[in-house]
C-alpha positions as CSV (number, residue, x, y, z in Angstrom):
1,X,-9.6,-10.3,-15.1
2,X,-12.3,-8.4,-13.3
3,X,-10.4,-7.7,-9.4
4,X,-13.5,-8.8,-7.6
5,X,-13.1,-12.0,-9.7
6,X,-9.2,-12.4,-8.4
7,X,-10.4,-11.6,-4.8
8,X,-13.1,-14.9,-5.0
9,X,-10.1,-16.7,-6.4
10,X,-8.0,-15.6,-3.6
11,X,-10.2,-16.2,-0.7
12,X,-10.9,-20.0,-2.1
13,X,-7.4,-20.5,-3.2
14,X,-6.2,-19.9,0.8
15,X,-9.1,-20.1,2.7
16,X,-11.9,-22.1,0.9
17,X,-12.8,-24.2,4.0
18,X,-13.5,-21.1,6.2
19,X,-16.2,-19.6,3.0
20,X,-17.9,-22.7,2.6
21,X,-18.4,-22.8,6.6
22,X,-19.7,-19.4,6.2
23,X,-21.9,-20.1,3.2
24,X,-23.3,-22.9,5.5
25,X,-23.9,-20.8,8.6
26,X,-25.7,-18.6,6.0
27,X,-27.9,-20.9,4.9
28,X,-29.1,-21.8,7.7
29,X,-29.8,-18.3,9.0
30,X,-31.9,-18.1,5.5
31,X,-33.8,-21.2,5.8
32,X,-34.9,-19.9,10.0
33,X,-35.5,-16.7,8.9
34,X,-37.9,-17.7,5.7
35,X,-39.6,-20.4,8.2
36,X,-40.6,-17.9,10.7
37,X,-43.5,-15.9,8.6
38,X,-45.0,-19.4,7.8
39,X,-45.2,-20.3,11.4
40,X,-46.7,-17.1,12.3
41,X,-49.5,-17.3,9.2
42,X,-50.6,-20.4,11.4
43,X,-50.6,-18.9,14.7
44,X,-53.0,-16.3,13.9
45,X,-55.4,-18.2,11.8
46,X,-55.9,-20.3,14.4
47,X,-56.3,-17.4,16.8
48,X,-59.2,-16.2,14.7
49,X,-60.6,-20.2,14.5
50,X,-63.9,-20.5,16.5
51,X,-63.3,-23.6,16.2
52,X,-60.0,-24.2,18.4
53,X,-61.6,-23.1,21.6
54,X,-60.8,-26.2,23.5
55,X,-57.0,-26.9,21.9
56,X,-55.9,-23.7,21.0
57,X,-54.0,-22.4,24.1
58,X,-51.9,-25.5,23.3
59,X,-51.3,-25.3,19.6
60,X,-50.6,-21.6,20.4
61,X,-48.0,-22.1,22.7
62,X,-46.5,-25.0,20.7
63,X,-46.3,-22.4,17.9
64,X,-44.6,-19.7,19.9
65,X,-41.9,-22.0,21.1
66,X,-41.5,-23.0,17.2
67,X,-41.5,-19.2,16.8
68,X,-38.4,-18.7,20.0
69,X,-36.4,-21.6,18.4
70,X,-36.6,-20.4,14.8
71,X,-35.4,-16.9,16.0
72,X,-32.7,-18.6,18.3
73,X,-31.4,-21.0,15.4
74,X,-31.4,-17.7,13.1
75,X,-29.3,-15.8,16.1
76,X,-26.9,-18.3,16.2
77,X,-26.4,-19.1,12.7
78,X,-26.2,-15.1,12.1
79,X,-23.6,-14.6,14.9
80,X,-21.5,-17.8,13.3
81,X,-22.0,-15.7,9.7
82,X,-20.4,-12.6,11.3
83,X,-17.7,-14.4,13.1
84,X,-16.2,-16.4,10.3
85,X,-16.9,-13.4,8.2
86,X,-14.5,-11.0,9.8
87,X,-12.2,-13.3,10.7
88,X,-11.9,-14.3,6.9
89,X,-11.6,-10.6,6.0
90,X,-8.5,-9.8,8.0
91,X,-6.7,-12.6,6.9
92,X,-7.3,-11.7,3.3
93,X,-6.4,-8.1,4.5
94,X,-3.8,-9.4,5.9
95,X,-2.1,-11.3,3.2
96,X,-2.9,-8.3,0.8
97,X,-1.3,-5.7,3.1
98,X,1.9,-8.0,3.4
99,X,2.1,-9.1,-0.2
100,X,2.0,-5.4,-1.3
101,X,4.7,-4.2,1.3
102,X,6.4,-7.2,0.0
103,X,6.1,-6.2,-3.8
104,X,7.5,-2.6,-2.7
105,X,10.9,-3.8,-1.1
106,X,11.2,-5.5,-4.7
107,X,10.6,-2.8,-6.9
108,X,13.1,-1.1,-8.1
109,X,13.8,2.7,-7.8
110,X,12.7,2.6,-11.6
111,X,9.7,2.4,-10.1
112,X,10.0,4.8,-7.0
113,X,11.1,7.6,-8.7
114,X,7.5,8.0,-10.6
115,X,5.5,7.4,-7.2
116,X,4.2,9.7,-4.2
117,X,4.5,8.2,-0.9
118,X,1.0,9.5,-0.1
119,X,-0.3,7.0,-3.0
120,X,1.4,4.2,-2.2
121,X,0.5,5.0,1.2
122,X,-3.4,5.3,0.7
123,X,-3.2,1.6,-1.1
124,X,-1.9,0.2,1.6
125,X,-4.5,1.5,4.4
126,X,-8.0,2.6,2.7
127,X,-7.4,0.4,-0.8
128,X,-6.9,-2.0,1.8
129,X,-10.0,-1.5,4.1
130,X,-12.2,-1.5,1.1
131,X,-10.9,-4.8,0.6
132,X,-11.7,-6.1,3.2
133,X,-15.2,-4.9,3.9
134,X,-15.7,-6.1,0.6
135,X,-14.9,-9.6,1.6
136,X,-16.9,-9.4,5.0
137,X,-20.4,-7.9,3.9
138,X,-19.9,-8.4,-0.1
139,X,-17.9,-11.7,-0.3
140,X,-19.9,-13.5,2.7
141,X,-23.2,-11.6,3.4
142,X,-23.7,-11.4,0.0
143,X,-24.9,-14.7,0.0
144,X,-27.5,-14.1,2.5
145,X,-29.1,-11.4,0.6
146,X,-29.6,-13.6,-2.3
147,X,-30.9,-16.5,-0.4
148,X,-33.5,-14.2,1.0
149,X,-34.8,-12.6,-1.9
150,X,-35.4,-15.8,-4.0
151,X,-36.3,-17.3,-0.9
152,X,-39.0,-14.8,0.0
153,X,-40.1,-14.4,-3.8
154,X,-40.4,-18.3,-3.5
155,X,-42.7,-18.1,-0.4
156,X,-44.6,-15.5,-1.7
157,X,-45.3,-17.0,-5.2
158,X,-46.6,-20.2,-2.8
159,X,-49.1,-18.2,-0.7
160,X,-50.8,-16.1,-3.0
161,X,-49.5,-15.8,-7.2
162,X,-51.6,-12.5,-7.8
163,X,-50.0,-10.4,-5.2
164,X,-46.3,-12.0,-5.9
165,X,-46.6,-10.9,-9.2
166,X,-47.9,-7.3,-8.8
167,X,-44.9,-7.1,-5.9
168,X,-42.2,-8.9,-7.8
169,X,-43.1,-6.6,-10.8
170,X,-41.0,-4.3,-9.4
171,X,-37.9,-6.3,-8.6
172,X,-36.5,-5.9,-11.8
173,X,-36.8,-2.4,-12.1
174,X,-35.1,-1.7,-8.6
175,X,-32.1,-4.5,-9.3
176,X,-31.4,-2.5,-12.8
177,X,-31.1,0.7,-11.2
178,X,-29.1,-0.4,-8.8
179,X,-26.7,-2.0,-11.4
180,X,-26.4,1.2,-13.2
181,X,-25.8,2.8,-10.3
182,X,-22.8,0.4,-9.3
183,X,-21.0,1.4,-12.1
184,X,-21.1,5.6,-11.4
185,X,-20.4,4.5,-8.0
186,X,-17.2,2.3,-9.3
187,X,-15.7,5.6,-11.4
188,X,-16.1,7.6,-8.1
189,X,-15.0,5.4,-5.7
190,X,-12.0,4.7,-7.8
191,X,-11.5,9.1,-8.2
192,X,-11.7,9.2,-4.2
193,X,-9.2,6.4,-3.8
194,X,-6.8,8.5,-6.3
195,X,-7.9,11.9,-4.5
196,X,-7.2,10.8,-0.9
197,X,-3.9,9.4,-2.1
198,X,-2.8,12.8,-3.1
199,X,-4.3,14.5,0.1
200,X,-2.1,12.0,1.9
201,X,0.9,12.5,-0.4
202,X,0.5,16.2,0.9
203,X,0.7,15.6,4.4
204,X,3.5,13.2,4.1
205,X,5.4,15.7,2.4
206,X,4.7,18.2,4.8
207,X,5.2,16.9,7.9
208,X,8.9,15.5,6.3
209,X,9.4,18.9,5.7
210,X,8.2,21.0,8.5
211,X,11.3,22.5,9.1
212,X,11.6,23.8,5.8
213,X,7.8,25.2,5.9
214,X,8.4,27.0,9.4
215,X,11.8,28.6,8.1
216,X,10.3,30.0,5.4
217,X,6.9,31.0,7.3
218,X,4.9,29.0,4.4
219,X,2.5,27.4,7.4
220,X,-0.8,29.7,5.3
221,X,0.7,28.2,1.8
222,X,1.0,24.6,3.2
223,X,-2.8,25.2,5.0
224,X,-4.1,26.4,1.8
225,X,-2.6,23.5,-0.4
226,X,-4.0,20.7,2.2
227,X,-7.1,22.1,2.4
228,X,-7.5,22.1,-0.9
229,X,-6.9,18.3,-1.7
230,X,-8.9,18.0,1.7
231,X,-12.1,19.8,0.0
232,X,-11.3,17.7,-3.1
233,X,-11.5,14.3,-1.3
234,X,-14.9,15.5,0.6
235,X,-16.6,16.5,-2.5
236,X,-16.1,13.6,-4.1
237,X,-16.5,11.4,-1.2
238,X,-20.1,13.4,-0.8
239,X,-20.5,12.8,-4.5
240,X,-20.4,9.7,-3.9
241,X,-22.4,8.8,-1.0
242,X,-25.2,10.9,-2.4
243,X,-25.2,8.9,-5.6
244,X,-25.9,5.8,-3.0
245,X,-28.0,7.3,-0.5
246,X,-30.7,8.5,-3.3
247,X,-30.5,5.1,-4.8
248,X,-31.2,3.7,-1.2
249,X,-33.8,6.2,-0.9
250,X,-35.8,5.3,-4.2
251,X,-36.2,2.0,-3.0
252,X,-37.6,2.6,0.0
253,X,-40.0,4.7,-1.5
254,X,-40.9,2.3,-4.1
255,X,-41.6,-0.3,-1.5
256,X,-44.2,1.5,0.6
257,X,-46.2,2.0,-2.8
258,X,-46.2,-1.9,-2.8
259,X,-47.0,-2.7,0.5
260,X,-49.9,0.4,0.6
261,X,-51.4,-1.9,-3.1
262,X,-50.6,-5.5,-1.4
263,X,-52.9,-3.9,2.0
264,X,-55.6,-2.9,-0.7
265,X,-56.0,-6.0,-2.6
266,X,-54.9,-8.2,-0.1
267,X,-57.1,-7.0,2.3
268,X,-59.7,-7.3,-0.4
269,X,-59.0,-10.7,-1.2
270,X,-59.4,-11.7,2.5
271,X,-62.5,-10.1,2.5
272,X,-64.1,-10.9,-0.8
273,X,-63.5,-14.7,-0.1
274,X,-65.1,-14.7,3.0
275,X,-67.7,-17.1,3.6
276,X,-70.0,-18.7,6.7
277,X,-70.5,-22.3,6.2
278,X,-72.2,-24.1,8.9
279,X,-71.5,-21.5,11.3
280,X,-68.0,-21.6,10.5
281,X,-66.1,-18.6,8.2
282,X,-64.4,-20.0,5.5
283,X,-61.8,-17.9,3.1
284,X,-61.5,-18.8,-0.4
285,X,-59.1,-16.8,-1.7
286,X,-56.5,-16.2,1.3
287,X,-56.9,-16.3,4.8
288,X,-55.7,-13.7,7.2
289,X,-52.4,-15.6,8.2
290,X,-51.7,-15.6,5.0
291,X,-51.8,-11.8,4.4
292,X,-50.1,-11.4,7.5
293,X,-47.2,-13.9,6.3
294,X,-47.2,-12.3,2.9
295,X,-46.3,-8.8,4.6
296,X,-43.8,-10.7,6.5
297,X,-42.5,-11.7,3.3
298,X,-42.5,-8.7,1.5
299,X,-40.9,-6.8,4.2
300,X,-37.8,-9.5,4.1
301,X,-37.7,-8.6,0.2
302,X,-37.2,-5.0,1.2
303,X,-34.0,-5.9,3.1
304,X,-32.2,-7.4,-0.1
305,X,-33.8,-5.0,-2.5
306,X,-32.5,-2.2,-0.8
307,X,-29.5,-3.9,0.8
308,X,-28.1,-4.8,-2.8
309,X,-27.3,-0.9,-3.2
310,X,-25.1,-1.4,-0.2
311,X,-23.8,-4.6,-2.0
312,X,-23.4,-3.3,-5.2
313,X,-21.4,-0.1,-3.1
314,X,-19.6,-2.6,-1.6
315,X,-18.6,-4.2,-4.9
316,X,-18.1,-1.0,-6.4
317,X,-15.7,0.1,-4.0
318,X,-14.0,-3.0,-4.1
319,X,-13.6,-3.1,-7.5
320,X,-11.9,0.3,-7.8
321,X,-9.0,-0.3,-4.8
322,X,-8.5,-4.0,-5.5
323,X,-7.7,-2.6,-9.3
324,X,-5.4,-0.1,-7.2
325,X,-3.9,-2.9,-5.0
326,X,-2.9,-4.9,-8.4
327,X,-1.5,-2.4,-10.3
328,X,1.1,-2.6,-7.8
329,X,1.5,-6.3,-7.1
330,X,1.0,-7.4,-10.8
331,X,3.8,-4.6,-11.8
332,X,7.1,-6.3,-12.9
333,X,10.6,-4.6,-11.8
334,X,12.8,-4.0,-14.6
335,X,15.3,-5.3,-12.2
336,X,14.8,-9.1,-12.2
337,X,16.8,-11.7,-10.3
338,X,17.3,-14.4,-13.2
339,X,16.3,-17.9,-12.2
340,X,19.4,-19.3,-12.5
341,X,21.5,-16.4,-10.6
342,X,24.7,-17.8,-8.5
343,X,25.5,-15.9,-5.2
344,X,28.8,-15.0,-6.0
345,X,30.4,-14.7,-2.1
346,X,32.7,-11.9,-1.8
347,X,34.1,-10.5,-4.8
348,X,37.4,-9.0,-4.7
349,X,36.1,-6.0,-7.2
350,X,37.5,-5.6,-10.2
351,X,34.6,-3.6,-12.5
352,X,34.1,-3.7,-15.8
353,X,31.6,-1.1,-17.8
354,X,31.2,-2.6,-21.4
355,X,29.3,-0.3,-24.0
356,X,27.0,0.6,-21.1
357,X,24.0,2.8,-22.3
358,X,21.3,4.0,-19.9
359,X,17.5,6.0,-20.2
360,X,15.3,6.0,-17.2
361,X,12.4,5.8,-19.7
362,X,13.9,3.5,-22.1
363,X,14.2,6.1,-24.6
364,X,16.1,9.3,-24.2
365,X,19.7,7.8,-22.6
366,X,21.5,9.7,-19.8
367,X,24.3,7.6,-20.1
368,X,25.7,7.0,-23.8
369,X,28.3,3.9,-24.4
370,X,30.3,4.0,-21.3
371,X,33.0,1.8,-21.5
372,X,35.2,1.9,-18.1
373,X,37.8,-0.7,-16.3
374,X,38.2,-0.4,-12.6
375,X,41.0,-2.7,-11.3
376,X,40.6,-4.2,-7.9
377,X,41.3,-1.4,-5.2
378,X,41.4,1.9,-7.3
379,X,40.4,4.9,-6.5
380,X,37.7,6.9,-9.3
381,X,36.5,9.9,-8.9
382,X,33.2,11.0,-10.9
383,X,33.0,14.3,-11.3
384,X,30.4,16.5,-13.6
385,X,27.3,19.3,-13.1
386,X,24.0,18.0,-11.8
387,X,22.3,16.0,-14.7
388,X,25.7,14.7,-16.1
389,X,25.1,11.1,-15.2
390,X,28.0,10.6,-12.9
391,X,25.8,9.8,-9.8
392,X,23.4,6.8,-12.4
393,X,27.0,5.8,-13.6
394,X,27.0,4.9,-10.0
395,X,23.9,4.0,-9.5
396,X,24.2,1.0,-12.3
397,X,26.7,-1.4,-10.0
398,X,24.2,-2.5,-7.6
399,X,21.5,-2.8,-9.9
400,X,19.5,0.3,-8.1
401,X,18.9,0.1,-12.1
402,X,19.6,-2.3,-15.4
403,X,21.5,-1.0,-18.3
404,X,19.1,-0.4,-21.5
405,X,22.2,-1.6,-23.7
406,X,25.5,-3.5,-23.0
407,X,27.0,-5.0,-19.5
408,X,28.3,-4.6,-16.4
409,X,30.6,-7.2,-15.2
410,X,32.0,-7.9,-11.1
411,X,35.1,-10.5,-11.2
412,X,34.2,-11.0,-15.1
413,X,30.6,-12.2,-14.1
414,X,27.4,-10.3,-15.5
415,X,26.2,-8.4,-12.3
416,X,22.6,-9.6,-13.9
417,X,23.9,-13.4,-13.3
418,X,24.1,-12.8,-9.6
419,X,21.6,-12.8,-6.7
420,X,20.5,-9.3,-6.1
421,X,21.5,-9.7,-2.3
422,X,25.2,-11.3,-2.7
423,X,25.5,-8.4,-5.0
424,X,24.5,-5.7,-3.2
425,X,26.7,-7.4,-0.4
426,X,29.6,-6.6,-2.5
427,X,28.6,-3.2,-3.0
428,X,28.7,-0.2,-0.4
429,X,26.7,2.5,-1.1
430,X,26.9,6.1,1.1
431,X,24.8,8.3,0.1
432,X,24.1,12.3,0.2
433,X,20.6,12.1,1.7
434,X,20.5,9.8,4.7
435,X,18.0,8.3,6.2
436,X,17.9,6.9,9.8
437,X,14.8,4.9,11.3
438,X,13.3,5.3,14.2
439,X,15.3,2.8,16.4
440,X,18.7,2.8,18.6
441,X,21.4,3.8,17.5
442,X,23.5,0.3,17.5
443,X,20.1,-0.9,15.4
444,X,20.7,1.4,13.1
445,X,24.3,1.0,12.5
446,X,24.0,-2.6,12.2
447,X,20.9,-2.7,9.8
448,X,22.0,-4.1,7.3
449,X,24.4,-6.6,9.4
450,X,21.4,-7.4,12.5
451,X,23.5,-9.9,13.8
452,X,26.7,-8.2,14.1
453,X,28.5,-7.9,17.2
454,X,29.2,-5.2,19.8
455,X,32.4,-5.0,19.0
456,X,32.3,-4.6,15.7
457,X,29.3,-1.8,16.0
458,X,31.6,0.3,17.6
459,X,34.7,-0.5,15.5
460,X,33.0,0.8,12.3
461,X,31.6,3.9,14.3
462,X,35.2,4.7,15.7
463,X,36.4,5.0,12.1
464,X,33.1,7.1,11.3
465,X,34.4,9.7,14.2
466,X,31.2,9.2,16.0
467,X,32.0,6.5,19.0
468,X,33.2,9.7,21.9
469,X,29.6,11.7,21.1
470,X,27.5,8.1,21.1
471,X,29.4,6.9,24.4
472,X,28.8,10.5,26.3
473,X,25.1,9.7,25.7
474,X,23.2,8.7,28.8
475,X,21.8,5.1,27.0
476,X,25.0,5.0,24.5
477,X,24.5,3.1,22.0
478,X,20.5,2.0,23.2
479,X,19.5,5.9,22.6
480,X,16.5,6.0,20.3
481,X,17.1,8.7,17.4
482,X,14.0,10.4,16.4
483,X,12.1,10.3,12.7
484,X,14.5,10.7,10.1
485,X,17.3,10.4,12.6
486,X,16.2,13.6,14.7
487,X,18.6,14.3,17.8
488,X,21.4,13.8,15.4
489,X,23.1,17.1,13.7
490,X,23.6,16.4,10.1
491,X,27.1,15.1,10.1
492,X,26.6,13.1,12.7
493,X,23.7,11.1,10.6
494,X,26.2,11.0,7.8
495,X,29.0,9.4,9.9
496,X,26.3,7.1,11.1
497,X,25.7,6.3,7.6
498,X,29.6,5.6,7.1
499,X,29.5,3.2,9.8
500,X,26.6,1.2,9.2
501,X,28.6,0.8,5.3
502,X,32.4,0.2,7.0
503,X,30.8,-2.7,8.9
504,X,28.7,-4.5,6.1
505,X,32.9,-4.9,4.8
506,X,32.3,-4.7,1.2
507,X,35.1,-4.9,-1.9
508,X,33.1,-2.4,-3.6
509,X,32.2,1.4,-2.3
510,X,30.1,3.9,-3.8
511,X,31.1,7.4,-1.8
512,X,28.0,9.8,-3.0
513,X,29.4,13.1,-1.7
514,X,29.7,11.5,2.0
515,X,31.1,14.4,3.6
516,X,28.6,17.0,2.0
517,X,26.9,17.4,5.5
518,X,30.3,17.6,8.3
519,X,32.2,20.3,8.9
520,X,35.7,20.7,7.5
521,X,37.6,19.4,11.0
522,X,35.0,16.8,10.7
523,X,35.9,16.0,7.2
524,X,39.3,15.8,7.4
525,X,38.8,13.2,10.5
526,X,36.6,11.2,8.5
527,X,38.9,11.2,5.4
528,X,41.8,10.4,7.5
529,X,39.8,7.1,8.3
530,X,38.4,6.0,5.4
531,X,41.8,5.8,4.0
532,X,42.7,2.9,5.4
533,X,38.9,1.4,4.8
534,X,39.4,2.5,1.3
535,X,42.6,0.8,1.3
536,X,41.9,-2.8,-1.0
537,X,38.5,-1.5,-2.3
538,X,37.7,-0.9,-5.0
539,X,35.8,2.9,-4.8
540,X,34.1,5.2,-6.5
541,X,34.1,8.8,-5.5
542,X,31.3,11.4,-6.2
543,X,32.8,14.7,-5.0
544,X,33.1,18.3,-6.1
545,X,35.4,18.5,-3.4
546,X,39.5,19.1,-4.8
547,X,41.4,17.5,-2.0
548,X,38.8,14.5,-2.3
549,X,39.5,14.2,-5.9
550,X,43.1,15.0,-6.6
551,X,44.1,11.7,-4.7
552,X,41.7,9.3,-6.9
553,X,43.9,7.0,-9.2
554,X,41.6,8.1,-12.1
555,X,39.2,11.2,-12.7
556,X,36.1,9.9,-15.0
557,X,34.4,13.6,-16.0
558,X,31.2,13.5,-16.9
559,X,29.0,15.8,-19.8
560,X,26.2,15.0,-21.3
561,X,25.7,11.0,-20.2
562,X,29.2,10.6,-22.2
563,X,32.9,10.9,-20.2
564,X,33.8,13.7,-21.7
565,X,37.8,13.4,-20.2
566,X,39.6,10.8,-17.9
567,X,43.1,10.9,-16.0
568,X,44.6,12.4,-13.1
569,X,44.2,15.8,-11.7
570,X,47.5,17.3,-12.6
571,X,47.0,15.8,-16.0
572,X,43.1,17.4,-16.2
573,X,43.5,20.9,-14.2
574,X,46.1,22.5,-17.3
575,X,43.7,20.9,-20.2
576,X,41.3,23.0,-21.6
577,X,37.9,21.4,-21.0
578,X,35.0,20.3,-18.8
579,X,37.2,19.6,-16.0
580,X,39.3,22.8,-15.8
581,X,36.0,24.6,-16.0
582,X,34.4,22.6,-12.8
583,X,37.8,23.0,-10.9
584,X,37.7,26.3,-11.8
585,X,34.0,27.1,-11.0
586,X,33.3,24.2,-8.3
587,X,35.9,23.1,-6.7
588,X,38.9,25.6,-6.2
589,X,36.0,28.1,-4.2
590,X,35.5,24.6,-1.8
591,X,39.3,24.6,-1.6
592,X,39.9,27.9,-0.8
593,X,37.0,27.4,1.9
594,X,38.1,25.0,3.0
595,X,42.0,25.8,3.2
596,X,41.4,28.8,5.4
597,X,39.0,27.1,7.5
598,X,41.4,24.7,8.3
599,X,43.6,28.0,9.1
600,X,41.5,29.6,11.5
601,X,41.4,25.9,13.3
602,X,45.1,26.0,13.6
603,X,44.8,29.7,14.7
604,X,42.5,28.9,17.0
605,X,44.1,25.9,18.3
606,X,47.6,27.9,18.6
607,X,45.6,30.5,20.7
């Protein structure tokens, strides 16, 4: 279905009332405008009359208050036009905007991981706008513009059939260029939307990164690359509004050779068909009102001529981001919450893989028949290089994605026959690359728990090592952290990340290398705490980290999407295979590290 078509279907569906008010204050504003020239044609043949020497000052004036109510009438019923118009457009803006931020917290990161924030970004502000300037001037004024062009070809046809025809003979040719044109501008329009959503996807990157840009003295790279999508948008965007502006300019043209031939033979028709009778000048063929009403007319053709260039831009443009805008909101998550899914309250976490396979793109697998049974409360440890699959292995318990083959079962229950949010109740998930909104700091713990109390806010950031640092601060817990959690060092955002997990209480955690980011005094505090959260839960680990790993009641080793080994450490490190290689390569160097870290902190302690 043709967007523009959903977008009428929309506005009726939820605001059908508010059109057809519009419509109406549209009419009106045709029918004053068209009745204006007629009056007028009057007024000035009687002006020219001999005869209405006596009661023409009166029929005059009667006429020019006619004139001053039409034009008051068409005011109003203009100003009504706007009004509702606008307002209509912002709500359909609005539900738009909010339906398509809504679809986005639903997607899953299937769908993420193939998108640029920039793009999504650019839908959701100039796909947007488009939108709704297409439902102010196309959706509403639109209507106007037709009314006044049959209704001025009607008026004209009524005064005078000759010189309608020679000026309607060129309607046609003037409403088939600007069709034509409509559909170049729709293929550029649509390349603009798709260009400015890379520019944008630039800056977003950049400014998220402007740390890494400044350390590395890339400010002339990152200049370059912006200016070049910025140059790419421009020429584009000038493509396209030349493409309009000569099709504007055509007409114009075209209508000044109409109106130079309806003066000519007009004027000669006036002229020719001029007769004294008795004393009194008669006109046969048209009177001078008439010609002067007729130019009236033809000039209010020229507005709807050449204003249906703007429309058809309009619809163009319209056409081209509403098909953006429902790409997105007509796009089906591969993770669906079935009809019939139970909330299944707090689990106590037993997990059960069962011939799990895995491919992001349905088609080359990354994780190959996994078949794995987690008792309630164990510890597992997932280790493997980048690319294994350890981190999707995890990944696959809150549904951040759905299996291609086989199940994963909570309690015994298909995680698919649950809600997604009783499910991802169950499951605590701490991972590597934090992020922290721009908000306080008790906000920010309790995001995912908004109504949690004081109390418990700084429970779960006492266990997280961070209460002393948050309670030194001059607004505590009301301090605002910056973009991305700027004012905090990167340990501290990770233990803020801990906390906001400890105090959502779940059965289930999912430990994405937590500690990456603290230090090793840091680490060991941290550790030292989640012992006892870890204690009943049912966890899984992802670590390079020895001392992290050798305490884990089971070691699932990753290779290839398969587990290539399982057990214990002591049972793993003196077997030949993938996970004396890692230990060997990976983790003994972050032993060692770490082991004579922790020395010089006794040394230094002792001194």
């Amino acid at each position: 279905m043709s967007p523009v078509i959903r977008l009428y279907k929309m506005i009726l569906h939820y605001h059908g009332r508010q059109l057809a008010l519009g419509y109406s204050a549209t009419l009106g504003a045709a029918i004053a405008g068209l009745t204006i020239p007629w009056v007028l044609g009057i007024g000035i043949d009687r002006v020219i009359d001999p005869t209405n020497e006596t009661q023409g000052t009166g029929a005059l004036l009667a006429l020019a208050a006619i004139i001053v109510l039409l034009g008051l009438s068409r005011g109003l019923f203009s100003w009504a036009q706007t009004f509702i118009g606008e307002g209509l457009s912002q709500k359909i803006a609005y539900r738009i905007r909010n339906d398509y931020y809504d679809q986005l917290q639903h997607l899953s990161f299937a769908f993420h991981d193939k998108q640029t924030t920039g793009s999504l970004m650019s839908r959701a502000t100039a796909d947007v706008e488009a939108v709704r300037m297409f439902v102010n001037m196309g959706a509403v004024r639109s209507m106007l513009i037709v009314l006044m062009l049959f209704g001025a070809a009607i008026a004209m046809l009524i005064t005078d059939v000759q010189l309608a025809l020679i000026t309607l003979a060129f309607v046609p040719v003037l409403l088939f260029r600007a069709i034509r044109t409509s559909r170049r501008l729709r293929r550029l329009w649509l390349r603009v939307q798709e260009l400015t959503g890379e520019m944008v996807a630039t800056l977003q990157e950049n400014l998220t990164g402007i740390r890494v840009v400044k350390a590395f003295a890339a400010e002339e790279h990152e200049i370059s690359k912006f200016r070049v999508r910025s140059q790419a948008v421009a020429h584009q965007t000038f493509l396209a509004q030349s493409t309009w502006a000569k099709n504007f300019a055509i007409m114009n043209f075209s209508f000044m050779v109409v109106m130079s031939a309806i003066l000519w033979f007009g004027g000669n028709r006036v002229i020719d068909g001029r007769e004294v009778v008795n004393g009194q000048i008669l006109y046969l063929n048209m009177t001078p009102g008439e010609l002067a009403s007729f130019f009236v007319y033809m000039n209010m053709l020229i507005m709807p001529v050449r204003m249906s260039g703007w429309i058809v831009n309009s619809f163009s443009r319209a056409s081209s981001s509403g098909q953006r805008l429902f790409d997105i909101l007509d796009m089906k998550s591969p993770v669906q919450e079935a009809p019939e899914a139970v909330d299944v309250g707090r689990a106590s976490g037993r997990i059960t893989f069962d011939h799990v396979s895995f491919a992001y793109d349905g088609v080359n697998d990354v994780l190959h028949d996994i078949n794995v049974e987690v008792p309630v409360g164990a510890v597992v440890a997932l280790v493997g290089r980048p690319g294994s699959g350890k981190t999707t292995f995890a990944h696959l318990v809150p549904r951040f994605y759905d299996v291609t083959e086989g199940r994963i079962l909570i309690d015994g229950r298909d995680i698919r026959d649950l809600t997604l949010e009783s499910l991802r109740r169950n499951v605590g998930v701490i991972q590597q690359d934090v992020f922290i909104h721009t908000a306080s700091i008790r906000d920010n713990v309790a995001y995912g728990y908004v109504e949690a109390h004081m109390d418990d806010v700084v429970g779960a950031m006492k266990i997280a090592q961070l209460h002393d640092f948050i309670d030194e601060l001059p607004s505590a817990y009301e301090t605002v952290v910056g973009e991305r959690g700027i004012g905090l060092s990167g340990g501290q955002r990770q233990r803020l990340a801990i906390a906001r997990t400890i105090l959502l209480d779940p059965p289930v955690l999912v430990l994405d290398d937590s500690t990456s980011s603290v230090d090793v005094h840091t680490e060991r505090l941290i550790l030292h705490a989640l012992d006892e959260v870890i204690e009943g839960r049912t966890t899984f680990l992802i670590s390079n980290r020895f001392h992290a790993i050798a305490q884990a009641d089971e070691i699932l080793v990753f290779q290839d999407g398969r587990i290539a080994q399982r057990g214990k450490h002591d049972d793993l490190v003196d077997v030949p295979g993938e996970y004396q290689d890692l230990y060997a390569s990976q983790m003994r160097p972050f032993e060692e590290a770490r082991v004579a870290a922790l020395e010089a902190e006794r040394a230094q302690g002792g001194d």
